[in-house]
C-alpha positions as CSV (number, residue, x, y, z in Angstrom):
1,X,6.9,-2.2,-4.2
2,X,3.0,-1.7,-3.2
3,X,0.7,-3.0,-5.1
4,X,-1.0,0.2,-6.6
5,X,-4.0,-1.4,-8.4
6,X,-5.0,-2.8,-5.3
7,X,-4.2,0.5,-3.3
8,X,-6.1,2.4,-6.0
9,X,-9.0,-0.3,-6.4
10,X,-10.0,-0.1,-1.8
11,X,-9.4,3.4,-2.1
12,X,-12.4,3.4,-5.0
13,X,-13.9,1.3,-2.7
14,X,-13.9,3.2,0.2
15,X,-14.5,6.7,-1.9
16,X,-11.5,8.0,-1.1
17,X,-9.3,10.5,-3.4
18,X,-5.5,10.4,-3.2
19,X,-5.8,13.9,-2.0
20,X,-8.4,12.7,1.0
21,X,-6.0,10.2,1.9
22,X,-3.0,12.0,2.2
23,X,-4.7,14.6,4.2
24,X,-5.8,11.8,6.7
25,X,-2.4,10.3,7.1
26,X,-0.8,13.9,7.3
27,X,1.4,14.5,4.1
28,X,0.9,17.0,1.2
29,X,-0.9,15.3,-1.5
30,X,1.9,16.2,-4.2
31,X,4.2,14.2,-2.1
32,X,1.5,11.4,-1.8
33,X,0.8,11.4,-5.7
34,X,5.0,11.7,-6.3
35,X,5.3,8.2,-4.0
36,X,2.3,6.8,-5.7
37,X,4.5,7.5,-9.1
38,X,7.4,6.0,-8.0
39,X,5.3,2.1,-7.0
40,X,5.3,3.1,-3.5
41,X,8.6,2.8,-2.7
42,X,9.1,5.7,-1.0
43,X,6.0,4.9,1.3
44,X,7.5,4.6,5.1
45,X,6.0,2.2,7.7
46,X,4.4,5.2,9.1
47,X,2.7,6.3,6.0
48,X,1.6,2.9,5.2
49,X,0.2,1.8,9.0
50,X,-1.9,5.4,8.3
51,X,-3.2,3.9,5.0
52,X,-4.0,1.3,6.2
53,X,-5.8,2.4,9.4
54,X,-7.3,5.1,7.2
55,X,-8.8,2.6,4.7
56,X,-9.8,-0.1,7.4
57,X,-7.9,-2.5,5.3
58,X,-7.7,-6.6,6.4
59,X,-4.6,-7.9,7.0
60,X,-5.0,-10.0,3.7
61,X,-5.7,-6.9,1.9
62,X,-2.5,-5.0,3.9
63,X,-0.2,-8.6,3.0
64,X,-2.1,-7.9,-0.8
65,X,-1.2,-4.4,-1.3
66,X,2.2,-3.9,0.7
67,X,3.9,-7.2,0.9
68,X,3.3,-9.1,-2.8
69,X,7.1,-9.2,-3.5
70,X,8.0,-10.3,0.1
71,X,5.1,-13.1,0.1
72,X,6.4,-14.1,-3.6
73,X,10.0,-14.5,-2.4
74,X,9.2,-15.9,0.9
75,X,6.6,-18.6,-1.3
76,X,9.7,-19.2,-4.1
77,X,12.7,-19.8,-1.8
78,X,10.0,-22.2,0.5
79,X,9.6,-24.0,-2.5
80,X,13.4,-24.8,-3.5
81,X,14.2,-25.6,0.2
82,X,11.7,-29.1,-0.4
């Protein structure tokens, strides 16, 4: 699942529209808009290194928006293993 107030909040940032971006990263925008819908899930790695090139995104903003549910499980089962 991406994080889509953070998505939505750097592409604000960066004065982006969804339709901008999913010209840039080379997809129709009602496809971009139906992934958006659906929490990202449907976003491949393709799609989302585009993004992220696209909005010149840090790699604590990429680990923010892309990765919250991995960094939360990897954080919970480190946790229990100590």
């Amino acid at each position: 699942m991406v994080n889509l107030n953070k998505l939505k909040g750097k592409m604000i940032e960066k004065g982006t529209t969804v339709s901008d971006l999913a010209k840039t990263i080379g997809i129709d925008k009602s496809t971009l808009y139906r992934k958006l819908r659906n929490n990202g899930e449907e976003i491949s790695i393709k799609e989302a290194s585009s993004i992220i090139k696209s909005l010149n995104l840090t790699i604590e903003e990429v680990n923010s928006i892309f990765f919250t549910q991995f960094v939360a499980f990897n954080a919970k089962d480190s946790k229990l293993s100590h």
